[in-house]
C-alpha positions in Angstrom: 208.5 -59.7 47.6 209.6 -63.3 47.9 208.0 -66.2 46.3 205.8 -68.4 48.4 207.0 -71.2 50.7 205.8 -75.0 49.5 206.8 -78.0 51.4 207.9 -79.9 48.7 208.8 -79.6 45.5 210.6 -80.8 42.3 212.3 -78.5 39.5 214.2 -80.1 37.2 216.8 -79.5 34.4 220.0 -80.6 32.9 223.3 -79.0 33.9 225.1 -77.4 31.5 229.0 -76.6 31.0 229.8 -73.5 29.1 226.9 -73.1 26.2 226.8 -76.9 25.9 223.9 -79.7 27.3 226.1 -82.1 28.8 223.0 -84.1 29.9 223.4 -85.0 33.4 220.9 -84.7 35.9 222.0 -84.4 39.7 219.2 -83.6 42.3 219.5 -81.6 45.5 217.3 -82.5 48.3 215.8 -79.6 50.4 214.4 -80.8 53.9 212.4 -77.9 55.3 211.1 -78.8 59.5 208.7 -76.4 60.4 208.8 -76.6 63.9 207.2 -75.0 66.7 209.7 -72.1 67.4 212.4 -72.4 64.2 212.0 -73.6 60.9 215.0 -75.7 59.7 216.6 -76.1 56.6 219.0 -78.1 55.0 220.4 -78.4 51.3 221.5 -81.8 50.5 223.8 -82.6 47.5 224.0 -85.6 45.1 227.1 -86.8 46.3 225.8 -86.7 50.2 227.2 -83.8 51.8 225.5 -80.3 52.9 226.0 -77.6 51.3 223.7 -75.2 53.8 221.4 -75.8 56.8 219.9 -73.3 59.2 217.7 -72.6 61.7 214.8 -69.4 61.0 212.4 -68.1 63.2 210.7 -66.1 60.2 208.9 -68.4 57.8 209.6 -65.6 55.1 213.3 -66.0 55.5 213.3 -69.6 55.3 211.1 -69.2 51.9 214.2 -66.9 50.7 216.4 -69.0 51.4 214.2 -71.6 48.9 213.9 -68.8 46.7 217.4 -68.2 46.5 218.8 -71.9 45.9 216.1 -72.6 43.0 215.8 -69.9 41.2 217.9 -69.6 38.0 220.0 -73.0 38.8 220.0 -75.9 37.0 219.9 -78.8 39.3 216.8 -81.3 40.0 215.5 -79.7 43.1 213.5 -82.0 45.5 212.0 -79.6 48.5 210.8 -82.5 51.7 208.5 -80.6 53.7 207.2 -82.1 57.3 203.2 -81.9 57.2 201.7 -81.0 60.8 199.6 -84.1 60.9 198.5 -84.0 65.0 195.8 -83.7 66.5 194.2 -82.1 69.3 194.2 -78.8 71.8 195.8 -75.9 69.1 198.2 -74.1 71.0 200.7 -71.0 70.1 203.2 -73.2 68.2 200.6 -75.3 66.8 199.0 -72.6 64.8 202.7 -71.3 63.9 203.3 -74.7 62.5 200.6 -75.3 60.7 200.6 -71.9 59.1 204.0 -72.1 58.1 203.7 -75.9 56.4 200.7 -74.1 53.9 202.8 -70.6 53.6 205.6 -72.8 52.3 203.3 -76.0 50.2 201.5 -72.9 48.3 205.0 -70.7 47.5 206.2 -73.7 46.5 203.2 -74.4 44.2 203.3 -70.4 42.5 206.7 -71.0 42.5 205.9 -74.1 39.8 208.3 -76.9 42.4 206.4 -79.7 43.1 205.6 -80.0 46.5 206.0 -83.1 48.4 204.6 -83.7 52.3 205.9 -86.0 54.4 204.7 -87.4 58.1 207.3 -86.9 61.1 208.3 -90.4 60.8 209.6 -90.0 57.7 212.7 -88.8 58.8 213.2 -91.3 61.6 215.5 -93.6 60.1 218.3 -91.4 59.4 218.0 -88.9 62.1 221.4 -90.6 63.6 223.1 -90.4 60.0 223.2 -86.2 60.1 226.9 -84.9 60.2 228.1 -83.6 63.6 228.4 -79.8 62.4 224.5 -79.7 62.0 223.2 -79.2 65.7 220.1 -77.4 65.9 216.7 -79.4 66.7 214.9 -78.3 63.4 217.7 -78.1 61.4 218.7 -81.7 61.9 215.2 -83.0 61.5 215.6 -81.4 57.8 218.6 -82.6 57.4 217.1 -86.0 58.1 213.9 -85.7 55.8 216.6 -84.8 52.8 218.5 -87.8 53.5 215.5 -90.1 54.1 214.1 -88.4 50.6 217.3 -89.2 48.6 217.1 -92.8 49.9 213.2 -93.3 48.6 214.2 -91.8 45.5 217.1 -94.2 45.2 215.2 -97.4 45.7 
């Protein structure tokens, strides 16, 4: 059974070489976009580039994919999930999203990452700063909360 999905989240530890500390800390930034019809996700690295991103339309394959990255490695993981923050008539995809955003915030919670949510917006600023090669709608929006992340977390 796979751990639960949280939107956010923060795990931290030192990297190690061999047997021995070394004492470095380098953070990976997880953007998770759940939107209406796909979930995206994308892995960003300390030194800026991607090492996954994907589209899912099953919210428990996009926690495994979580799952997976976290658990047993020893980065600082940062997981930037998009709250559903509107408003208004509750549609089909509405009621996925919304669904999704606490499946993931409370997996990531049992899971013991902090959880962080972010508005929409957040990811505004560097939507047009995602590399090329990431081209699906949710995807890049992830892409763009784990860039936007690593730049609050910078400053």
């Amino acid at each position: 059974m796979p751990f639960p999905l949280s939107q956010i989240g923060i795990c931290r530890s030192a990297l190690h070489s061999g047997n021995e500390l070394e004492g470095v800390i380098s953070t990976r930034y997880i953007g998770v976009d759940p939107g209406s019809k796909f979930t995206g996700i994308a892995i960003l690295e300390e030194d800026g580039t991607f090492s996954f991103h994907g589209e899912y339309d099953n919210p428990v394959a996009a926690w495994e994919v979580i799952a997976r990255e976290t658990d047993g490695h020893q980065w600082d993981y940062v997981v930037i999930l998009e709250d559903m923050l509107g408003s208004g008539q509750r549609d089909a995809h509405i009621i996925r999203t919304i669904k999704l955003v606490g499946y993931i915030y409370y997996h990531c919670i049992e899971a013991g990452i902090t959880v962080e949510l972010v508005p929409n917006q957040a990811r505004l600023a560097n939507i047009g700063n995602v590399p090329f090669d990431i081209t699906g709608k949710d995807e890049i929006a992830a892409a763009a909360h784990a860039l936007s992340a690593k730049e609050r977390r910078k400053a």
